[in-house]
Backbone as CSV, one residue per row, in Angstrom:
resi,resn,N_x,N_y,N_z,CA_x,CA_y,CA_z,C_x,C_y,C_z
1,UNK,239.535,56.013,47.802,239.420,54.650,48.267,237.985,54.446,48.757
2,UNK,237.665,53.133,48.316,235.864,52.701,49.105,235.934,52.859,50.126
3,UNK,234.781,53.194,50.864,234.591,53.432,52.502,234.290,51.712,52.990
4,UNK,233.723,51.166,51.930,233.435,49.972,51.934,235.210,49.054,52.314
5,UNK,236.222,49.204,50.933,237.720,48.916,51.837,237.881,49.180,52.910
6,UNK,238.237,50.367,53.449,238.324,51.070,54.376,237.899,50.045,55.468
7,UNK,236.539,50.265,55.683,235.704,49.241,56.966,235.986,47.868,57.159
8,UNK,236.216,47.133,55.782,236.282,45.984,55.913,237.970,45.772,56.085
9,UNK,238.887,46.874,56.418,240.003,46.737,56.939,241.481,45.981,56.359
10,UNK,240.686,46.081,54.835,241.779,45.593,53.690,242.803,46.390,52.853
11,UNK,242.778,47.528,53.771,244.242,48.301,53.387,244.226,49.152,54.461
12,UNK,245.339,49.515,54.766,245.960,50.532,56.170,245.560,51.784,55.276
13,UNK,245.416,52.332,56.021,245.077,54.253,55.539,245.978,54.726,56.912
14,UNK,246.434,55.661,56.448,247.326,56.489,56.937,247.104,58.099,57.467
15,UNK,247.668,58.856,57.898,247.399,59.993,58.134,248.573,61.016,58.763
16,UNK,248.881,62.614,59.137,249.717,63.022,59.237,249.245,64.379,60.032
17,UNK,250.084,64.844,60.655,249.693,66.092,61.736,248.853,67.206,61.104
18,UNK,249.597,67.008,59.480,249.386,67.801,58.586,248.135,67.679,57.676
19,UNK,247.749,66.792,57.911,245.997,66.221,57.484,245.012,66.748,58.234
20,UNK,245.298,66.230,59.661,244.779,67.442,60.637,244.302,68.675,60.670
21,UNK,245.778,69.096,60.661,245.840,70.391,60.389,245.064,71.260,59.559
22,UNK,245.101,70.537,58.297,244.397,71.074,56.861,243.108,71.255,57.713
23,UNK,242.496,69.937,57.880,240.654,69.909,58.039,240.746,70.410,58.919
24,UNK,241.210,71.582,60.356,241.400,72.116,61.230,240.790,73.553,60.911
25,UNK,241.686,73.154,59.879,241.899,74.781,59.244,240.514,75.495,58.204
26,UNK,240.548,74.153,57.442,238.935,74.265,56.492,237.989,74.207,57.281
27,UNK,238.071,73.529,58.525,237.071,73.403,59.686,236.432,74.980,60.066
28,UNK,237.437,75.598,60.504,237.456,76.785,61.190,236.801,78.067,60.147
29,UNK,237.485,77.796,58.990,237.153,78.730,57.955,235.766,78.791,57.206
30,UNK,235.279,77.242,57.737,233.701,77.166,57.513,233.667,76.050,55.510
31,UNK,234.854,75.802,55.244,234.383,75.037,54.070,234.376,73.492,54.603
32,UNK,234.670,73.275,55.600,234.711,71.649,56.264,233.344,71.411,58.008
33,UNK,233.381,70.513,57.673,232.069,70.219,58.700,232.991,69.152,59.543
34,UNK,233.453,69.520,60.833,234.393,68.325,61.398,233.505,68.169,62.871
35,UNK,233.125,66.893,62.706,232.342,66.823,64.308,232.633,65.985,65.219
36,UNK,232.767,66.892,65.986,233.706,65.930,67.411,235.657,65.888,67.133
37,UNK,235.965,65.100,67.555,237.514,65.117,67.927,238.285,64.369,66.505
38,UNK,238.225,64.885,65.470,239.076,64.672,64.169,239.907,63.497,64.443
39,UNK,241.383,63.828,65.208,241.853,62.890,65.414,241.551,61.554,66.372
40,UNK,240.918,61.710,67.628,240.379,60.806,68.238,239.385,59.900,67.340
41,UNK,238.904,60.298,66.426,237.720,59.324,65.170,238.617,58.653,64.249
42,UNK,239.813,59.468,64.342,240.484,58.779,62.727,241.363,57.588,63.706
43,UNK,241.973,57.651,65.115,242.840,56.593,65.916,241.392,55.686,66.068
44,UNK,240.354,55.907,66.371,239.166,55.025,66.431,238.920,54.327,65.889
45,UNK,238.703,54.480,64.407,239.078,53.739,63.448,240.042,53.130,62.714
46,UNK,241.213,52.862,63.294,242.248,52.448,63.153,243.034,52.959,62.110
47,UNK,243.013,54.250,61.831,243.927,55.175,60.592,245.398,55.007,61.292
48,UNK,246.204,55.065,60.812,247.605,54.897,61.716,247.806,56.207,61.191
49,UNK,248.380,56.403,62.269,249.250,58.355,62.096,251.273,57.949,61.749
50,UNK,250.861,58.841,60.571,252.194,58.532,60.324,253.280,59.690,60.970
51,UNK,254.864,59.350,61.429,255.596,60.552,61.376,255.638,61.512,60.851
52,UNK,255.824,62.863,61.438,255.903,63.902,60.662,256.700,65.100,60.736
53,UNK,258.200,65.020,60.454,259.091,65.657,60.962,259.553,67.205,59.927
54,UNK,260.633,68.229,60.557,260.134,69.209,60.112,261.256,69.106,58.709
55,UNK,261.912,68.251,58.264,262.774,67.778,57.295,261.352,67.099,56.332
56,UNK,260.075,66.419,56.115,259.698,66.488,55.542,258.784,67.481,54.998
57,UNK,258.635,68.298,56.580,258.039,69.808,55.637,258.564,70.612,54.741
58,UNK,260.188,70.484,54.872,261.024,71.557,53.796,261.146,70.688,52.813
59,UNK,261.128,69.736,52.465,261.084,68.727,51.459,260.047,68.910,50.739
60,UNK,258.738,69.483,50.623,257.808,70.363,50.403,258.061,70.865,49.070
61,UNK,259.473,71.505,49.448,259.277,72.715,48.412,259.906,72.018,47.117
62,UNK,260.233,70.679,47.121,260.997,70.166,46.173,259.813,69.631,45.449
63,UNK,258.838,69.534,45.837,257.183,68.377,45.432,257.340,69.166,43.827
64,UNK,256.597,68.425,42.919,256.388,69.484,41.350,255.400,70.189,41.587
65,UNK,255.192,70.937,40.974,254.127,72.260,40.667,252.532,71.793,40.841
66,UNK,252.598,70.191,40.557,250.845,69.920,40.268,250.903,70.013,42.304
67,UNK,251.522,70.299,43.064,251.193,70.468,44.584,251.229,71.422,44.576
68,UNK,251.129,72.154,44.037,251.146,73.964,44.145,250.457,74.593,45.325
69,UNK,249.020,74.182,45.313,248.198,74.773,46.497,248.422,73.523,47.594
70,UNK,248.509,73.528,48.892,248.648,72.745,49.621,247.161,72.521,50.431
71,UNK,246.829,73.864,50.235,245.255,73.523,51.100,243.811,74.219,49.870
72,UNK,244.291,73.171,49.237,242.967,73.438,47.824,241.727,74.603,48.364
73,UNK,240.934,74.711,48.191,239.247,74.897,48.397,238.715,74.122,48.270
């Protein structure tokens, strides 16, 4: 999506514990550059955080194969 949409606030973008998590994780491991408070920037900018319960994590395993890796490189 344009960063240009995005700003000018013509579609909701969304987000999940598990989005977080990921760039947390790539953060730490050194392939992601995260500066300052991840989630405090993404509520800043008005990303809405969506629910994230542990019935859609096992639901996971039903996704097809093209989700295979969950946390790419």
């Amino acid at each position: 999506m344009p960063r240009e949409v995005i700003a000018a606030g013509e579609m909701r973008v969304c987000f999940s514990a598990a989005s977080v998590w990921e760039a947390e994780i790539k953060a730490a491991a050194g392939k992601l550059v995260v500066q300052g408070d991840l989630f405090e920037a993404l509520e800043a900018d008005g990303f809405i955080e969506l629910a994230m319960t542990a019935g859609h994590a096992r639901d996971t395993a039903r996704l097809p194969a093209l989700h295979r890796d969950p946390l790419p490189a």
